[in-house]
C-alpha positions as protocol buffer text, in pm:
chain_id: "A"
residue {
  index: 1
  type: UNK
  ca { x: 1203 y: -1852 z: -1948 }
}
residue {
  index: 2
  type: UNK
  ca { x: 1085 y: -2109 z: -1674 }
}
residue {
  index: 3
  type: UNK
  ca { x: 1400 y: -2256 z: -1668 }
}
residue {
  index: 4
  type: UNK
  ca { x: 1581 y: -1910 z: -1645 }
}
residue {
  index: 5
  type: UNK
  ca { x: 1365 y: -1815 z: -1340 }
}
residue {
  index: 6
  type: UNK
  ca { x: 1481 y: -2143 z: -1180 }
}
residue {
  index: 7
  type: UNK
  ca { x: 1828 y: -2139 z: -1250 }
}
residue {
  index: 8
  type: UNK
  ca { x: 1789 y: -1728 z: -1069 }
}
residue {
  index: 9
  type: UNK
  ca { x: 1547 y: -1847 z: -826 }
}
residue {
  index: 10
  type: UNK
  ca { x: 1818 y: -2119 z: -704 }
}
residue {
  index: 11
  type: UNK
  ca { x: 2094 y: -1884 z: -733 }
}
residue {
  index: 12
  type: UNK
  ca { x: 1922 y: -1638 z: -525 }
}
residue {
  index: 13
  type: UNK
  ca { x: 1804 y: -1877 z: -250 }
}
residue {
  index: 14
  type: UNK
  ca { x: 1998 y: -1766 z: 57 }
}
residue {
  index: 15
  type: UNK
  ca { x: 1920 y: -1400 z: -10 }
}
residue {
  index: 16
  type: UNK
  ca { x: 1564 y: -1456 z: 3 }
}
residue {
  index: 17
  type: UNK
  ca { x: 1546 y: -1648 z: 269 }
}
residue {
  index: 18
  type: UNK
  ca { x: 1727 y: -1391 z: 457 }
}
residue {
  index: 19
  type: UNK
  ca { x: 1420 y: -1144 z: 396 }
}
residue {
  index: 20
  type: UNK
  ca { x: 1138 y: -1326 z: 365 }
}
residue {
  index: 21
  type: UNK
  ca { x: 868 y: -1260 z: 644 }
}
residue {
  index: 22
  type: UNK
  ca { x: 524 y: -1416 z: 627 }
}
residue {
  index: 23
  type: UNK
  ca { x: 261 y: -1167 z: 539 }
}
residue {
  index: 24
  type: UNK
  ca { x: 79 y: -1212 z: 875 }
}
residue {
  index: 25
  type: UNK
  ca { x: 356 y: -1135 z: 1063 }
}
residue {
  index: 26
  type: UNK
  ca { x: 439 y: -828 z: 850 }
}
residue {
  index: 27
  type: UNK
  ca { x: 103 y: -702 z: 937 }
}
residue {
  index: 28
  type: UNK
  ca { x: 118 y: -843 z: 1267 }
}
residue {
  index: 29
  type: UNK
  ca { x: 404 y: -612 z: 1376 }
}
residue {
  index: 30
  type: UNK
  ca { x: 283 y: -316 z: 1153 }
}
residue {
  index: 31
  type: UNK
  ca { x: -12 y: -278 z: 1377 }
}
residue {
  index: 32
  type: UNK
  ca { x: 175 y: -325 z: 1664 }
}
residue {
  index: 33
  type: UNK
  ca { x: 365 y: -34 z: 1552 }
}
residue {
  index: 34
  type: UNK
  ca { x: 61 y: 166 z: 1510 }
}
residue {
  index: 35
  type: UNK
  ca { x: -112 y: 37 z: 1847 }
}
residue {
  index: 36
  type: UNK
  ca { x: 217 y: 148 z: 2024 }
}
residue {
  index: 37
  type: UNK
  ca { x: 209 y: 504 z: 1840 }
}
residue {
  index: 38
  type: UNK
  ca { x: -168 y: 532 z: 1939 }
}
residue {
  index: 39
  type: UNK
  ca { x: -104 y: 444 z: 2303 }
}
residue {
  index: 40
  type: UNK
  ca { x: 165 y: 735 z: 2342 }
}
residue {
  index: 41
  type: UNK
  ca { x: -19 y: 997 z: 2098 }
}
residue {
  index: 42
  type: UNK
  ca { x: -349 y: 944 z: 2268 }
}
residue {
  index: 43
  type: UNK
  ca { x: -222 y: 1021 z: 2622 }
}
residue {
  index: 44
  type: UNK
  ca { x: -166 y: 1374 z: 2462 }
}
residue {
  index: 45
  type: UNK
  ca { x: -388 y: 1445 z: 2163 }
}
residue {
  index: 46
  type: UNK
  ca { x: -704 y: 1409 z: 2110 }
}
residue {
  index: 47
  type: UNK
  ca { x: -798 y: 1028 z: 1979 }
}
residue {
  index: 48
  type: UNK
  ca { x: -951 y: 1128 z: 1605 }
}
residue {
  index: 49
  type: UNK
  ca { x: -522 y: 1265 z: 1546 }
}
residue {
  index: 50
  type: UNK
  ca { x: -441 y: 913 z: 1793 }
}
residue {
  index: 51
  type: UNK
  ca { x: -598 y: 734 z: 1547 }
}
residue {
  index: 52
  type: UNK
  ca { x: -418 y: 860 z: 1283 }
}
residue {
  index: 53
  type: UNK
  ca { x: -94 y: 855 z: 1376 }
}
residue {
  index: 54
  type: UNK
  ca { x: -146 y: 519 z: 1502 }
}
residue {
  index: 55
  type: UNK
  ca { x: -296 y: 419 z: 1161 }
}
residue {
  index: 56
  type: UNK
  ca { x: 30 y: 642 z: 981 }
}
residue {
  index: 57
  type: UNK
  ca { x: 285 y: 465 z: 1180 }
}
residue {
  index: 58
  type: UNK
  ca { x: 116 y: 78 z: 1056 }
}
residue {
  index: 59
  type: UNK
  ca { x: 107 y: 208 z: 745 }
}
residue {
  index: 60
  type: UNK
  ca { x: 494 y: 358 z: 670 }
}
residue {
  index: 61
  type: UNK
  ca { x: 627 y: -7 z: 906 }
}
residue {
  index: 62
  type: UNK
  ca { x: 447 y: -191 z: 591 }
}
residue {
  index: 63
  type: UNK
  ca { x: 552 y: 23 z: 273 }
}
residue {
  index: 64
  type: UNK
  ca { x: 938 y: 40 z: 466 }
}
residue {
  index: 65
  type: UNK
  ca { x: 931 y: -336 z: 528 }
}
residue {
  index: 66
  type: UNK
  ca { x: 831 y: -440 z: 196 }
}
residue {
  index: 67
  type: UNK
  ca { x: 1012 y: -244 z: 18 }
}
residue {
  index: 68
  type: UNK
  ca { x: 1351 y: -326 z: 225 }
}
residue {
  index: 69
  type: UNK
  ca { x: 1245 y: -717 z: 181 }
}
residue {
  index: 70
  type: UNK
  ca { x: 1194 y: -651 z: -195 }
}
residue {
  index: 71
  type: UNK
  ca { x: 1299 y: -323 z: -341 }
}
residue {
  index: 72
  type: UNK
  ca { x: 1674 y: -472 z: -485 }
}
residue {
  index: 73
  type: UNK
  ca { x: 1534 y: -794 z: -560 }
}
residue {
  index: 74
  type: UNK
  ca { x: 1636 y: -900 z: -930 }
}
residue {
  index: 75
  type: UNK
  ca { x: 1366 y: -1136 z: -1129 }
}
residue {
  index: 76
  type: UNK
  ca { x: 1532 y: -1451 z: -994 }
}
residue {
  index: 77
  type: UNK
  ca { x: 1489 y: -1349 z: -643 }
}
residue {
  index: 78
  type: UNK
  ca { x: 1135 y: -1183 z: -701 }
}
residue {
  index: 79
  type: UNK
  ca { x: 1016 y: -1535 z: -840 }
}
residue {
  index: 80
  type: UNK
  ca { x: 1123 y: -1716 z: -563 }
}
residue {
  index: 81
  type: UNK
  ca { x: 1035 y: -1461 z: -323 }
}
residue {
  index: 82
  type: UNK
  ca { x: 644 y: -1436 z: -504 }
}
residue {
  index: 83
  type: UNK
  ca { x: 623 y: -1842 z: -528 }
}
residue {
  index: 84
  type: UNK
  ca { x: 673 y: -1900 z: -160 }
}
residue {
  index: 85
  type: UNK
  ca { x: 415 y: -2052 z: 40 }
}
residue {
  index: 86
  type: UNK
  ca { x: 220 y: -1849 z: 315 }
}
residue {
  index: 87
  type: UNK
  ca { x: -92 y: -1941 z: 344 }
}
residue {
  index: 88
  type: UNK
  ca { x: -189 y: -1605 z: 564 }
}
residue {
  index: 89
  type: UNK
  ca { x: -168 y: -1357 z: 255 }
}
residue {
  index: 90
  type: UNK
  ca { x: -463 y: -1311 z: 151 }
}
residue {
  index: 91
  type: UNK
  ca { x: -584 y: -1256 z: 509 }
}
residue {
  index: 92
  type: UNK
  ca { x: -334 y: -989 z: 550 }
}
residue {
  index: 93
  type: UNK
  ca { x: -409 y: -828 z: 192 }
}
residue {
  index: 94
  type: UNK
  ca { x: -783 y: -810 z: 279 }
}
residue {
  index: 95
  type: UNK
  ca { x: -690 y: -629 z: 606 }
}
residue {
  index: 96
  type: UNK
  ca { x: -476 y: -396 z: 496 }
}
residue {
  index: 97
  type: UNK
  ca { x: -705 y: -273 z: 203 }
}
residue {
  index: 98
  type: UNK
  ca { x: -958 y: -281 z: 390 }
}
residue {
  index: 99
  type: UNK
  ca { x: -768 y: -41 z: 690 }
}
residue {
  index: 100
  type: UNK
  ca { x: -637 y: 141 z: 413 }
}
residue {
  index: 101
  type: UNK
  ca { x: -1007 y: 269 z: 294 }
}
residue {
  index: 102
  type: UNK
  ca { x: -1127 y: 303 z: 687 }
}
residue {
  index: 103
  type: UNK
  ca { x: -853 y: 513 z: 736 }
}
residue {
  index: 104
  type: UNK
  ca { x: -1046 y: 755 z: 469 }
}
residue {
  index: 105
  type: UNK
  ca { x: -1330 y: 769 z: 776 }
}
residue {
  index: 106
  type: UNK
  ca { x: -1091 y: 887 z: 1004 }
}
residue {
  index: 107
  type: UNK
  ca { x: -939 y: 1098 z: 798 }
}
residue {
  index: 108
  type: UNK
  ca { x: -1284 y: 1278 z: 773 }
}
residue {
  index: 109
  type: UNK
  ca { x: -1374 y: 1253 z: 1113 }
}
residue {
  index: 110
  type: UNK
  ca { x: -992 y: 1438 z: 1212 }
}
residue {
  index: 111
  type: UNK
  ca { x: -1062 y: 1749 z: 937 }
}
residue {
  index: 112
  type: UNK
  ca { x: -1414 y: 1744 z: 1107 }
}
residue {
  index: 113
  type: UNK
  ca { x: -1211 y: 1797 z: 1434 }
}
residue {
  index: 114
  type: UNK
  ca { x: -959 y: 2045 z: 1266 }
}
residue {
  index: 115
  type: UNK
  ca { x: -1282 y: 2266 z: 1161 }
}
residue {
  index: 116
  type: UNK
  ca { x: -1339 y: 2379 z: 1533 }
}
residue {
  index: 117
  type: UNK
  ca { x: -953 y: 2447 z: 1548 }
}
residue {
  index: 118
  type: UNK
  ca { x: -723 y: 2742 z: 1445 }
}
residue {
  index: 119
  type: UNK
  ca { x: -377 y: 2845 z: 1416 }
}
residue {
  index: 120
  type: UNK
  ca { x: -93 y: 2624 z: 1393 }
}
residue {
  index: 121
  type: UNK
  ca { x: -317 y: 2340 z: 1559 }
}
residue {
  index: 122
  type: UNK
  ca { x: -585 y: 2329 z: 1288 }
}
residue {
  index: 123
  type: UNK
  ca { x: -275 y: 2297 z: 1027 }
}
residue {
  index: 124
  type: UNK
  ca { x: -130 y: 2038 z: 1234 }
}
residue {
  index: 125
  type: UNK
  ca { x: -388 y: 1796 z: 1239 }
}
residue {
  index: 126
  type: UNK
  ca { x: -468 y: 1867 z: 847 }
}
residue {
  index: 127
  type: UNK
  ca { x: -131 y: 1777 z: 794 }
}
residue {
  index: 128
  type: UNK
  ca { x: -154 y: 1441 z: 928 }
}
residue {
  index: 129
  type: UNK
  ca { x: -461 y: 1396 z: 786 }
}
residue {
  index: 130
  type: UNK
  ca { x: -339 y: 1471 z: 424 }
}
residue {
  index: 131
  type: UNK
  ca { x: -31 y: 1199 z: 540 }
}
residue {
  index: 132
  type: UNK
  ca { x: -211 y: 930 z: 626 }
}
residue {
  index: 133
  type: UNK
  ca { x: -411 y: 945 z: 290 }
}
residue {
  index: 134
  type: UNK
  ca { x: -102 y: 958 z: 92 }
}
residue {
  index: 135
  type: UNK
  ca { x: 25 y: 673 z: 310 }
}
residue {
  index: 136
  type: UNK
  ca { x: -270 y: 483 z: 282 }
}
residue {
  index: 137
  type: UNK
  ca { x: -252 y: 477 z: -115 }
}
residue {
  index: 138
  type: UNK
  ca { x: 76 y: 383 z: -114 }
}
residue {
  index: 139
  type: UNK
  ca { x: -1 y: 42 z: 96 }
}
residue {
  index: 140
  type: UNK
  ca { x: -279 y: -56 z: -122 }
}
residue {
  index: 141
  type: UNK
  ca { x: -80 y: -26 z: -440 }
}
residue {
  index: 142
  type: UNK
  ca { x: 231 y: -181 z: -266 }
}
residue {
  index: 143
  type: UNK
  ca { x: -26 y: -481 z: -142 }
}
residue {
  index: 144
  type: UNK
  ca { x: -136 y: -507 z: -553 }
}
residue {
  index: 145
  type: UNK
  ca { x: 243 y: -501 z: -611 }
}
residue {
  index: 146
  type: UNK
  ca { x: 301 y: -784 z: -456 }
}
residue {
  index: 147
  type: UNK
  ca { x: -9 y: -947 z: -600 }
}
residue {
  index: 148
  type: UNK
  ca { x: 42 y: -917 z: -949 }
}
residue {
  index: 149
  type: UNK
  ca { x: 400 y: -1065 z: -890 }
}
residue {
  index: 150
  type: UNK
  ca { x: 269 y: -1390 z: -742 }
}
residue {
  index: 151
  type: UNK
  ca { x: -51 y: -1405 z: -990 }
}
residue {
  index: 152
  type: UNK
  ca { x: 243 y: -1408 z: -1307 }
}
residue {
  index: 153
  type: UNK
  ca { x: 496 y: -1663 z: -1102 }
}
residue {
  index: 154
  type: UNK
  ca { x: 222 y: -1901 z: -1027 }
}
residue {
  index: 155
  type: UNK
  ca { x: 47 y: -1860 z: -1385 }
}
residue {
  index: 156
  type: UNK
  ca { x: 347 y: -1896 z: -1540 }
}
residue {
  index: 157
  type: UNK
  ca { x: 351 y: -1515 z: -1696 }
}
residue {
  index: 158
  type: UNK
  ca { x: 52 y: -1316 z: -1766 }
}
residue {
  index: 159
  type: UNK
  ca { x: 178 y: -969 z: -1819 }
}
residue {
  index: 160
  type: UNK
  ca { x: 396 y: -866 z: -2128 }
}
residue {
  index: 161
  type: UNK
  ca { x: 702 y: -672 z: -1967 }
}
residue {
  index: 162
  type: UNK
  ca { x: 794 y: -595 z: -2340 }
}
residue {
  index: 163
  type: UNK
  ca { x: 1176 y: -778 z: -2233 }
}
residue {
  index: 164
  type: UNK
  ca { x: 1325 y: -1086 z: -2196 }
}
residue {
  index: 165
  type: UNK
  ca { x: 1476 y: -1025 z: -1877 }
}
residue {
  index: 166
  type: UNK
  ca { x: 1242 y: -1198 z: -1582 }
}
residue {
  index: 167
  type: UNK
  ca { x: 1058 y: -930 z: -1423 }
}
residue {
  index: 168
  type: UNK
  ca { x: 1170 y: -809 z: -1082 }
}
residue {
  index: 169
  type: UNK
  ca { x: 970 y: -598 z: -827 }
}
residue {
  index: 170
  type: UNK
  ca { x: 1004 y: -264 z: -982 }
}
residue {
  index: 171
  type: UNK
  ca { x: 855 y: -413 z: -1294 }
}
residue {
  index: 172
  type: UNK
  ca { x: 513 y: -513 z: -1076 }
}
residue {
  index: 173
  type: UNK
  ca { x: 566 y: -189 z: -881 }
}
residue {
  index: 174
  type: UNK
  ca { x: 541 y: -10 z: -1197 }
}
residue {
  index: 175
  type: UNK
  ca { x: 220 y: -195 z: -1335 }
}
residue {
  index: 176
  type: UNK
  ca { x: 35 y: -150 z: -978 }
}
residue {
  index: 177
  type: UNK
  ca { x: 114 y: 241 z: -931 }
}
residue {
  index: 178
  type: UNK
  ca { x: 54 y: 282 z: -1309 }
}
residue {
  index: 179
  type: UNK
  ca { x: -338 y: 180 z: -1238 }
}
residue {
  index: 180
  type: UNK
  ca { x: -349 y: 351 z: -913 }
}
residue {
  index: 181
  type: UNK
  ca { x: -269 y: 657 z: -1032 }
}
residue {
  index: 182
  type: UNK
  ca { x: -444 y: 622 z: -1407 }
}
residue {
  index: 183
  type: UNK
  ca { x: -693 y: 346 z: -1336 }
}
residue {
  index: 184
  type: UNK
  ca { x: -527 y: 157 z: -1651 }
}
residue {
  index: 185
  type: UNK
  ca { x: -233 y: -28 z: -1839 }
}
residue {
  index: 186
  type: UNK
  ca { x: -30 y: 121 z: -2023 }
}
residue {
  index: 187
  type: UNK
  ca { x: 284 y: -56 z: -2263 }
}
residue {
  index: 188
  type: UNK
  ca { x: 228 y: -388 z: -2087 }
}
residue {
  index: 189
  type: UNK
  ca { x: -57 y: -584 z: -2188 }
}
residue {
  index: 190
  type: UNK
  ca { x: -200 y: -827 z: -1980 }
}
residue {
  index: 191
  type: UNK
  ca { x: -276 y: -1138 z: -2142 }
}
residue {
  index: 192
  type: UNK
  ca { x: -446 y: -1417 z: -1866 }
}
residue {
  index: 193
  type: UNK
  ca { x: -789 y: -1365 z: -1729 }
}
residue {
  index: 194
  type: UNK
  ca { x: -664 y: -1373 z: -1371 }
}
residue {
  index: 195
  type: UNK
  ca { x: -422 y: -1067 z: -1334 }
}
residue {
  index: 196
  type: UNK
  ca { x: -687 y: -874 z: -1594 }
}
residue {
  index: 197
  type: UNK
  ca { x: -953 y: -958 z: -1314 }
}
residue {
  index: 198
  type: UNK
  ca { x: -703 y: -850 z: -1039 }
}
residue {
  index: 199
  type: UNK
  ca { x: -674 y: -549 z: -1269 }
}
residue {
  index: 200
  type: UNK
  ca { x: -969 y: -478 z: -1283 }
}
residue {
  index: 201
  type: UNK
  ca { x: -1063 y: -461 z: -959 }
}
residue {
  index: 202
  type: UNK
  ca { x: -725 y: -289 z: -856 }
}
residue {
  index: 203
  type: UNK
  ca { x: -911 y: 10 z: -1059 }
}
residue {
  index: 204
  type: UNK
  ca { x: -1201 y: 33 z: -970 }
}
residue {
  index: 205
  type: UNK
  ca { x: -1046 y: 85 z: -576 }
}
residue {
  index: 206
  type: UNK
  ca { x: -797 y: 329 z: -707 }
}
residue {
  index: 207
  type: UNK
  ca { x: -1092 y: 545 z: -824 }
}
residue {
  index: 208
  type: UNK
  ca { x: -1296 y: 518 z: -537 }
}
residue {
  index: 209
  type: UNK
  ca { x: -978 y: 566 z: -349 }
}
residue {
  index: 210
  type: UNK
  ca { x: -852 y: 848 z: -584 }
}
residue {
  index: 211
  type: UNK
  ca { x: -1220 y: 1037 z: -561 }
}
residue {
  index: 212
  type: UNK
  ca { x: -1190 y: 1023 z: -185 }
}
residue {
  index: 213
  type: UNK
  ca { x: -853 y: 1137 z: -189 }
}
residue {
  index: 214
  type: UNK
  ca { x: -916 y: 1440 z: -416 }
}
residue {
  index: 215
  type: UNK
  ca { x: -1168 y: 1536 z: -192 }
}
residue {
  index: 216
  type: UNK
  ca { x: -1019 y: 1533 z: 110 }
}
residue {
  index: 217
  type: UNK
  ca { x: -716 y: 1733 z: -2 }
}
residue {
  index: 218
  type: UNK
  ca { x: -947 y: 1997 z: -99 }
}
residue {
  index: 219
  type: UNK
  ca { x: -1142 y: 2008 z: 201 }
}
residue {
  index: 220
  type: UNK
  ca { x: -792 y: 2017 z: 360 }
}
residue {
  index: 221
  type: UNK
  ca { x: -708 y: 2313 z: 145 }
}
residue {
  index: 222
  type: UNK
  ca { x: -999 y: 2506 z: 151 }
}
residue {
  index: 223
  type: UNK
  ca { x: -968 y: 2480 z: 546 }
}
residue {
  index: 224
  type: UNK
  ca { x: -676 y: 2633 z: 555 }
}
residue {
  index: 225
  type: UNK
  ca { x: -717 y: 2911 z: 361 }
}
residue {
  index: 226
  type: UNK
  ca { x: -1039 y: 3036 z: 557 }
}
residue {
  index: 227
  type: UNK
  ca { x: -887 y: 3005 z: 873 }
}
């Protein structure tokens, strides 16, 4: 198998190169994104729905760059692409988890602004509340995504795929948005200590995430029906 992911990995060279983008840089010019979209919303909104559209607009330039960097990768390219050196990526996972649950705060303090609201404004604003928190989830699993692929490149494997074929990113997109949503593993058992730790903790977020996000759409909800 290590040979095969070589023998990929080399054959696959120039693509990668093509997309790769340091981590830093990704979230580097995500936030910029979002800082721009906060400067323009905030000269007309107030800065609770600023700050969430700023946060909204960091958060789809991530998802949409990974995701165009990785999404047609095959296991070749994903091991060379997961194996690469960058030493600012755990920097720029730790920020954007963290921003990811802030953004929970803001979403609060927004609906708390959408309760003194009405009409089409008060559904407004709960909409981009409700947006951000499903864009929000989908950065955090996207950041364990690309986790779990370097934790099995660098180990060496780690996670039974159930298939000979070297795993590409839809394979560790399918093991990180498995535990967000279900807070567990299903057909592919993890067998190193390392990516069960990182699965572990991957969990225990998703539910704290997941109970936060539950309630929040229900607040959302119940809002709008009593308006």
């Amino acid at each position: 198998m290590v040979a095969s992911v070589a023998s990929e990995a080399g054959s696959n060279e120039g693509g990668v190169k093509r997309s790769h983008i340091r981590a830093g840089t990704r979230v580097l010019f995500s936030f910029g994104a979002g800082a721009l979209a906060f400067g323009i919303v905030a000269l007309l909104m107030p800065w609770q729905v600023a700050t969430l559209i700023g946060w909204s607009a960091s958060a789809a330039v991530f998802i949409s760059s990974v995701w165009v960097s990785v999404g047609r990768m095959d296991g070749g390219a994903t091991a060379e692409f997961a194996m690469r050196e960058d030493d600012s990526r755990a920097a720029a996972d730790l920020i954007l988890i963290t921003a990811s649950a802030a953004s929970l705060l803001g979403v609060a303090l927004t609906l708390l602004k959408a309760s003194g609201e009405s009409g089409s404004s008060r559904v407004f604003i709960s909409a981009i509340g409700t947006l951000s928190v499903i864009l929000s989830w989908g950065a955090v699993h996207t950041v364990f995504m690309l986790r779990y692929a370097r934790l099995y490149f660098a180990g060496g494997g780690g996670i039974d795929f159930n298939d000979d074929e070297t795993p590409n990113y839809m394979d560790f997109a399918y093991i990180a948005f498995t535990i967000g949503m279900t807070y567990q593993v299903s057909d592919t058992a993890v067998t190193v200590k390392d990516i069960r730790t990182t699965a572990l903790r991957h969990a225990l977020l998703s539910y704290v995430f997941g109970t936060g996000v539950v309630a929040m759409l229900i607040n959302v909800v119940a809002g709008l029906l009593n308006r």
